[in-house]
C-alpha positions in Angstrom: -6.4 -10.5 -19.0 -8.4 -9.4 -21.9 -9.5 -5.9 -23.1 -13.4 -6.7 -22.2 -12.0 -7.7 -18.4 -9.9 -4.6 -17.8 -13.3 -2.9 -18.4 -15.2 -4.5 -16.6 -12.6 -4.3 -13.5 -12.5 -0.7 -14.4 -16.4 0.2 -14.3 -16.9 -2.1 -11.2 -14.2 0.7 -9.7 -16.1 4.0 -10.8 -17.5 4.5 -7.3 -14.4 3.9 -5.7 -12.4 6.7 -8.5 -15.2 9.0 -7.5 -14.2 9.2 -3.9 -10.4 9.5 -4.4 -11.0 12.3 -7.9 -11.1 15.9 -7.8 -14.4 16.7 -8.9 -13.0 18.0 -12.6 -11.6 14.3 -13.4 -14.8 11.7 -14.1 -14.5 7.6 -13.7 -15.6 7.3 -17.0 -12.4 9.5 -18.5 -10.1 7.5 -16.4 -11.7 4.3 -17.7 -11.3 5.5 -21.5 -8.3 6.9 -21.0 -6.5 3.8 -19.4 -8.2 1.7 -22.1 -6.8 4.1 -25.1 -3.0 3.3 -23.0 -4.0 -0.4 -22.8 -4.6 0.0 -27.3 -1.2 1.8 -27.5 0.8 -0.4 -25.2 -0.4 -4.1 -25.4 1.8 -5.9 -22.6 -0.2 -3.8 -19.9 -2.7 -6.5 -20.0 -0.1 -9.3 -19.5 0.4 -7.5 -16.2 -1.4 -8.4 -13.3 -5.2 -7.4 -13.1 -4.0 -6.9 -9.5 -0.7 -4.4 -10.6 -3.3 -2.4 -13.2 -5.9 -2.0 -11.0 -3.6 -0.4 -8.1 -1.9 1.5 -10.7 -4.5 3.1 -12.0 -6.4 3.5 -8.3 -3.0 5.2 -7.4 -3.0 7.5 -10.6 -6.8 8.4 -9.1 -5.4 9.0 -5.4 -2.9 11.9 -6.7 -5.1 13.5 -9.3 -3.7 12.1 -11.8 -5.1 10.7 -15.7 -2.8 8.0 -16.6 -2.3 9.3 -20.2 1.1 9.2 -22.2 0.0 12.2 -24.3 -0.2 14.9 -22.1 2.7 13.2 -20.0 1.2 13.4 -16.4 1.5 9.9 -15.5 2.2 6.6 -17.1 1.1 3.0 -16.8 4.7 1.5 -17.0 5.2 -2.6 -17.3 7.4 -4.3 -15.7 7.4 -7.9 -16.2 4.3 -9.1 -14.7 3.4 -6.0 -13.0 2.1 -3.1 -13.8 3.6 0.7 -12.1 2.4 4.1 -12.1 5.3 6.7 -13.0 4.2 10.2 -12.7 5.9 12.6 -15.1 7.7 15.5 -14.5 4.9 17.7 -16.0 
């Protein structure tokens, strides 16, 4: 999967994010967010589209904004799948 895809996978899931966010957290941060981890960390995209999309759909369900900075949560890869780890913060 390429950086254009994971975009595209990730706008055609705004309306889903919006159901599952609390109403301080938009679609569109979650998208730039997970694209700025995807920059930092390039063998997220040889995960499954499958494995990052979940991931990040899970990160939605809890609340969460998958970002390594402010340690929250973290897209994690794991051979050819992709895991959400929540931090301790």
């Amino acid at each position: 999967m390429d950086k254009r895809e994971l975009k595209g996978n990730l706008v055609s899931l705004h309306g889903q994010m919006h159901m599952v966010l609390p109403p301080h957290i938009s679609p569109l941060q979650i998208e730039r967010v997970v694209m700025t981890e995807v920059s930092k960390n390039p063998a997220i995209l040889r995960c499954t589209q499958t494995s990052i999309l979940q991931s990040v759909m899970e990160a939605c369900s809890l609340g969460l904004i998958p970002n390594s900075v402010q340690g929250l949560a973290y897209l994690i890869p794991y051979g050819s799948k992709c895991q959400l780890i929540p931090g301790y913060k």
